[in-house]
C-alpha atoms as one frame of an Amber mdcrd trajectory, in Angstrom:
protein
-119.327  99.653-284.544-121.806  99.903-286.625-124.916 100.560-284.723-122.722
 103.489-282.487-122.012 105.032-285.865-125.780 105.010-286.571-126.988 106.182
-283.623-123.744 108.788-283.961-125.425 109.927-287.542-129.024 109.911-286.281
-128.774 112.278-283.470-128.689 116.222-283.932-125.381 118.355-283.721-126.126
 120.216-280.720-122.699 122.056-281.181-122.917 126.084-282.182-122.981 127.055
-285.684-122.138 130.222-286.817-123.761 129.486-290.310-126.518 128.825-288.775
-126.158 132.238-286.784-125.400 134.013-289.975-128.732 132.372-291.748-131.077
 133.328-288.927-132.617 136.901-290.864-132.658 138.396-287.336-128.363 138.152
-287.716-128.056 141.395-289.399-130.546 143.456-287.332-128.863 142.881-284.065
-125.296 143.556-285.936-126.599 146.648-287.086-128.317 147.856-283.648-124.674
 146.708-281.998-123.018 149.011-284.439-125.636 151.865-284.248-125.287 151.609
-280.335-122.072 151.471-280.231-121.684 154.796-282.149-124.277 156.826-280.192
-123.142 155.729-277.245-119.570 156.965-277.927-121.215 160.184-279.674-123.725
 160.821-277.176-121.852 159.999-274.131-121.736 163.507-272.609-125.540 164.026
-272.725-126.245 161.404-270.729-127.214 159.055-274.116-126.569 155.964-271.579
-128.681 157.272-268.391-132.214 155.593-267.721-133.293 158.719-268.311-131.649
 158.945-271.857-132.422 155.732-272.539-136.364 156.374-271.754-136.485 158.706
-275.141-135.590 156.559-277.596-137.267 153.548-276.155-140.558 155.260-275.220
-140.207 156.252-278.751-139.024 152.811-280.265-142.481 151.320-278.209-144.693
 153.082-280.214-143.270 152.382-283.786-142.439 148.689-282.351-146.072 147.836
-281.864-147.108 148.772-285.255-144.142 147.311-286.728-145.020 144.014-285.401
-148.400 143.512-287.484-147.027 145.060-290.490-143.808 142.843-290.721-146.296
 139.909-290.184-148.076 141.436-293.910-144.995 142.004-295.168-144.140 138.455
-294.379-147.273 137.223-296.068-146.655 139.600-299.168-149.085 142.547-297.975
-148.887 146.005-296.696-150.773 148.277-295.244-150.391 152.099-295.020-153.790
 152.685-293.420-152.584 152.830-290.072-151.331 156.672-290.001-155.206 157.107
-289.993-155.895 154.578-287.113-153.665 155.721-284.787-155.514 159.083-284.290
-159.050 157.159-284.685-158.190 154.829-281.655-157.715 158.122-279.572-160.927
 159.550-280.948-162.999 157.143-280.466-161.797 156.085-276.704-161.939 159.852
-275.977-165.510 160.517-277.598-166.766 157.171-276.034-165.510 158.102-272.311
-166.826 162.177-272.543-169.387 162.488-274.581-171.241 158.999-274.388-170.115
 158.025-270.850-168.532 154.444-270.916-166.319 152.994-268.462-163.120 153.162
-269.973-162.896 149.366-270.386-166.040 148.835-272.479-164.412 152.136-274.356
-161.183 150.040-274.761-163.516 147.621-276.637-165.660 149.874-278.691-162.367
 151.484-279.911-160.605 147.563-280.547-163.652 146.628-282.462-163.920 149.817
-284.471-160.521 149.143-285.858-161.123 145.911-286.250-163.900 146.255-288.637
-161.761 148.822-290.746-158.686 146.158-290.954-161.745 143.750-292.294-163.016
 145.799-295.039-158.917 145.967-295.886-158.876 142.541-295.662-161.700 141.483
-297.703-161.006 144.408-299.818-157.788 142.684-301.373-158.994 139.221-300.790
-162.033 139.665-303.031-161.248 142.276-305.844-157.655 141.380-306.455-156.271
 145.088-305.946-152.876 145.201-304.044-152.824 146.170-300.622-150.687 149.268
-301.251-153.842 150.683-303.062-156.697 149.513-300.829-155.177 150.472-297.896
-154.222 154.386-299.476-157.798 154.918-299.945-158.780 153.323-296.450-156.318
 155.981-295.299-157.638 159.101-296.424-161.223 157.516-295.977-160.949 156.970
-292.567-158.586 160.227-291.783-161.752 162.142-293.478-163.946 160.309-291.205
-162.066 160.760-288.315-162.526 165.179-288.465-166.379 164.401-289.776-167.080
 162.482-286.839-165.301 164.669-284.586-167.101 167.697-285.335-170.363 166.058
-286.035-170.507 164.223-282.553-168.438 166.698-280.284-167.856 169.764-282.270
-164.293 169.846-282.410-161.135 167.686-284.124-159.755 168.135-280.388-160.959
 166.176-277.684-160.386 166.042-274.200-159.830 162.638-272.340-160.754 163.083
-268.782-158.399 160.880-265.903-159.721 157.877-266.356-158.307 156.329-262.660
-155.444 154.837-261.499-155.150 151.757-262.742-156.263 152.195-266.024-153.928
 155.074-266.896-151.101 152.733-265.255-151.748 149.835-267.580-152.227 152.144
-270.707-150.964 155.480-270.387-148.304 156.458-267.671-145.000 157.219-266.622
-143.083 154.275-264.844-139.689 154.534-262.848-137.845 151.583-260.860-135.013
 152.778-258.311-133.885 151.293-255.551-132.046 152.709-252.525-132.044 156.086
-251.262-129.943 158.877-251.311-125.771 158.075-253.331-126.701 154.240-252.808
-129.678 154.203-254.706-129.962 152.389-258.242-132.125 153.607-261.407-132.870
 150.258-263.006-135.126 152.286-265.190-136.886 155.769-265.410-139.667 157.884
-267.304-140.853 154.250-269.382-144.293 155.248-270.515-146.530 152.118-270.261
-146.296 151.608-273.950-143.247 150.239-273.655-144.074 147.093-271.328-147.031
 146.732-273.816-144.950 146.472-276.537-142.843 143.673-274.338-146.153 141.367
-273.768-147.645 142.427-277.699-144.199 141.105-279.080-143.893 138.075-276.613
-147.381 136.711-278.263-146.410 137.975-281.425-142.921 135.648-281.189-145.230
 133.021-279.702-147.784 132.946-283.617-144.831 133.443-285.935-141.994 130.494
-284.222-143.740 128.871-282.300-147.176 128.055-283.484-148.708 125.948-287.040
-150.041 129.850-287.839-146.362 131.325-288.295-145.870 128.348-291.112-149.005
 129.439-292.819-147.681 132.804-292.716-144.254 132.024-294.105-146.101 129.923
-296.998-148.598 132.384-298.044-145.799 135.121-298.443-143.446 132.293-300.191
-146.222 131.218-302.763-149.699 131.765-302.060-150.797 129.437-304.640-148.865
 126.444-303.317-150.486 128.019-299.723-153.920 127.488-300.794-153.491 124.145
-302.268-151.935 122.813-298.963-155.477 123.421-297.596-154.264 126.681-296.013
-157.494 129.598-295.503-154.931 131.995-297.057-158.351 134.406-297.679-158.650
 134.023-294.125-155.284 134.487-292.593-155.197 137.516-294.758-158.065 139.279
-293.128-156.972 138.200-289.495-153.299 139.848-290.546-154.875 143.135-291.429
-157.350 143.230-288.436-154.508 143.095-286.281-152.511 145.628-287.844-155.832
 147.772-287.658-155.914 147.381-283.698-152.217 147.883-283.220-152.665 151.223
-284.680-155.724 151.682-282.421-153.331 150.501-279.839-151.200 152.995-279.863
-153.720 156.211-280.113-155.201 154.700-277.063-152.193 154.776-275.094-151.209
 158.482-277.043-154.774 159.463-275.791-154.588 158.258-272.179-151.077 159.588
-271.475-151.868 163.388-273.002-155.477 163.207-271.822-156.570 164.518-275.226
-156.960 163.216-278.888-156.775 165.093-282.015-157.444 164.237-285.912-154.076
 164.582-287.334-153.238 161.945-289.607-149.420 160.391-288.601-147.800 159.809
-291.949-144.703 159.789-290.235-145.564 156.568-288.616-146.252 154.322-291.914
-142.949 154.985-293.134-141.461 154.331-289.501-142.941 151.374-288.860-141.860
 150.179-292.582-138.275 151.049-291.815-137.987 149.082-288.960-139.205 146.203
-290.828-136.816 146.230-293.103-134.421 147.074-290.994-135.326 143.683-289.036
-134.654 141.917-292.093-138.077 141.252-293.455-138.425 140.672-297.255-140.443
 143.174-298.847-141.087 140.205-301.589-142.803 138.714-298.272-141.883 134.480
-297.372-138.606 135.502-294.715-138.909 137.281-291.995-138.316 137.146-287.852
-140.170 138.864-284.961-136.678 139.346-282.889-135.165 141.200-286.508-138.192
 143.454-286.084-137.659 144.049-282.507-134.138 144.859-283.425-134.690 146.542
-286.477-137.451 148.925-284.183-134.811 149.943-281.482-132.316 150.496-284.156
-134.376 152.992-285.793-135.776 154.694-282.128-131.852 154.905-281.213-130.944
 156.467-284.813-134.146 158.871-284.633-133.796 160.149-281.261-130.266 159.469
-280.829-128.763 162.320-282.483-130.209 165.018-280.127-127.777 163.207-277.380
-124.801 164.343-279.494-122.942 167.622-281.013-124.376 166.696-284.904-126.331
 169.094-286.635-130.583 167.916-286.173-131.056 168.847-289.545-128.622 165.395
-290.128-131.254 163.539-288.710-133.449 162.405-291.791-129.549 161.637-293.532
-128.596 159.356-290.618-131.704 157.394-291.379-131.512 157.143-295.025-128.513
 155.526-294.659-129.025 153.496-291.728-132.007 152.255-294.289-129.992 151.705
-297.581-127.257 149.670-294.735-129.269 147.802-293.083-130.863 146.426-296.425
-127.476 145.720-297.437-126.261 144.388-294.383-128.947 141.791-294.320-128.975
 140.669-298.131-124.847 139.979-297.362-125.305 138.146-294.617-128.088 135.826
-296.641-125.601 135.703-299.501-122.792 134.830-297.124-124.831 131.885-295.339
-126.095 130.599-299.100-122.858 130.412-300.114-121.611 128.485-296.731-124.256
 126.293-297.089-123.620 125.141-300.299-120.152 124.540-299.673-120.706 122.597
-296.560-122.806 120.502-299.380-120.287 120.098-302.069-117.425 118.719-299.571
């Protein structure tokens, strides 16, 4: 009797928990982008909100923010931020489209100029607030208007113009970065849209959030990343390269902007200097909308995800339905100021659950 009752205590309740559902910080994201759905849906019903079509706005749109938002939750995570991005975005397109026209290179070895470019300027962010101390908010303000000032010097110094062309750059290569993808089966009534008008940034976004899951659940790296944003003292002590991790986590954010002008570039066949401040505050709303912490330590990649097609569904939503556009930055202060509230009940809720459970 007693050895079953042993062997009963010692092995895991495999049974669903809701607590547990309620604890996971990714809970509140997906209840928000159910109710957000939900709402559109009904709203936008008549102009086709629900069509692939339809549906191909706001997630084409939602692709873009999502694989920015992805680096910047993991800083936000770790207790950084950085704002340089609006800055990279247009420098990734510049620099792929000045290194294909004016100096020639396959667009590959472009591809790698332009990752390694970025790179460099989410290093000197990185060991900018590693060694002197200054919060990222500050470092990474300056890198922005440093490299947006850049980016038009450059651009008229090398090609004579903040506009630049990006020639076709074949087949294949726009397919994997910059296209237009449909899938229907059938022919004629029978036929099936399982989806339509996906630009390629959105099945990039798919494989950069798969590997992204893969470093923050899966992998010893996504503890270090939780720990540094939790205490970053106790982080260091443990023996982890916080200094390190630090620089790796801006670099990354650095390329995903990159990332993202490439694919801008490829799909318009042109690149131009203009600085996306739009896209910093995007990319932080979807954060928090995911449920990250902006004290940093808590934080999920699926909650981002979530928290990303929330926002693309609120943002481009409303032009599916009757509601005035001008609405459009209300609808998203509140979906903001909800979602934060959203997730801190659901925390609270799940705290208080759990300490319950304890007491009986």
């Amino acid at each position: 009797m007693a050895d079953t009752q042993d062997k009963t205590n010692a092995e895991p309740d495999a049974r669903f928990s809701l607590l547990d559902l309620f604890r996971n910080p990714a809970a509140g994201a997906f209840a928000g982008l159910v109710i957000i759905f939900i709402f559109f849906s009904v709203f936008g019903w008549e102009k086709n909100f629900l069509t692939p079509l339809g549906a191909s706005t706001w997630l084409n749109f939602a692709s873009k923010v999502g694989i920015i938002a992805l680096p910047i939750g993991f800083l936000m995570i770790a207790g950084e931020l950085d704002i340089s991005v609006g800055a990279l975005i247009p420098a990734g397109g510049i620099v792929l489209a000045m290194s294909v026209e004016n100096f020639g290179l396959n667009i590959w070895v472009a591809v790698a100029v332009t990752f390694a470019v970025a790179a460099f300027i989410g290093w000197i962010n990185g060991v900018l607030v590693t060694r002197t101390g200054v919060p990222s908010l500050i470092v990474t303000l300056a890198t922005l208007f440093v490299v947006a000032g850049l980016n038009a010097y450059f651009s008229k110094q090398i090609a004579g113009t903040t506009q630049h062309s990006l020639p076709d750059v074949g087949v294949v290569s726009e397919f994997i970065l910059g296209d237009y993808h449909s899938w229907i089966i059938g022919e004629g009534d029978s036929r099936i849209t399982i989806f339509r008008s996906l630009q390629s940034s959105f099945f990039i976004w798919i494989v950069v959030a798969a590997a992204f899951y893969y470093v923050l659940h899966l992998s010893p790296w996504g503890n270090w990343i939780m720990a540094l944003g939790g205490d970053q003292e106790s982080a260091r002590n443990a023996g982890i390269p916080t200094d390190r991790l630090k620089i790796v986590l801006f670099m990354l954010s650095a390329m995903a902007g990159a990332l993202v002008g490439m694919t801008e570039g490829v799909l318009a066949n042109s690149a131009s200097t203009t600085t996306q401040f739009g896209m910093i505050f995007n990319s932080i709303i979807c954060v928090v909308v995911g449920g990250v912490l902006l004290t940093g330590g808590f934080g999920t990649v699926t909650g981002t995800v979530f928290g990303t097609l929330t926002f693309g569904i609120v943002f481009q939503g409303i032009n599916f339905t009757t509601f005035d556009k001008d609405l459009n930055m209300l609808f998203i202060g509140v979906l903001l100021l909800a979602a934060v509230l959203m997730n801190d009940s659901f925390r609270k809720f799940a705290s208080r659950a759990s300490t319950g459970t304890k007491k009986k």
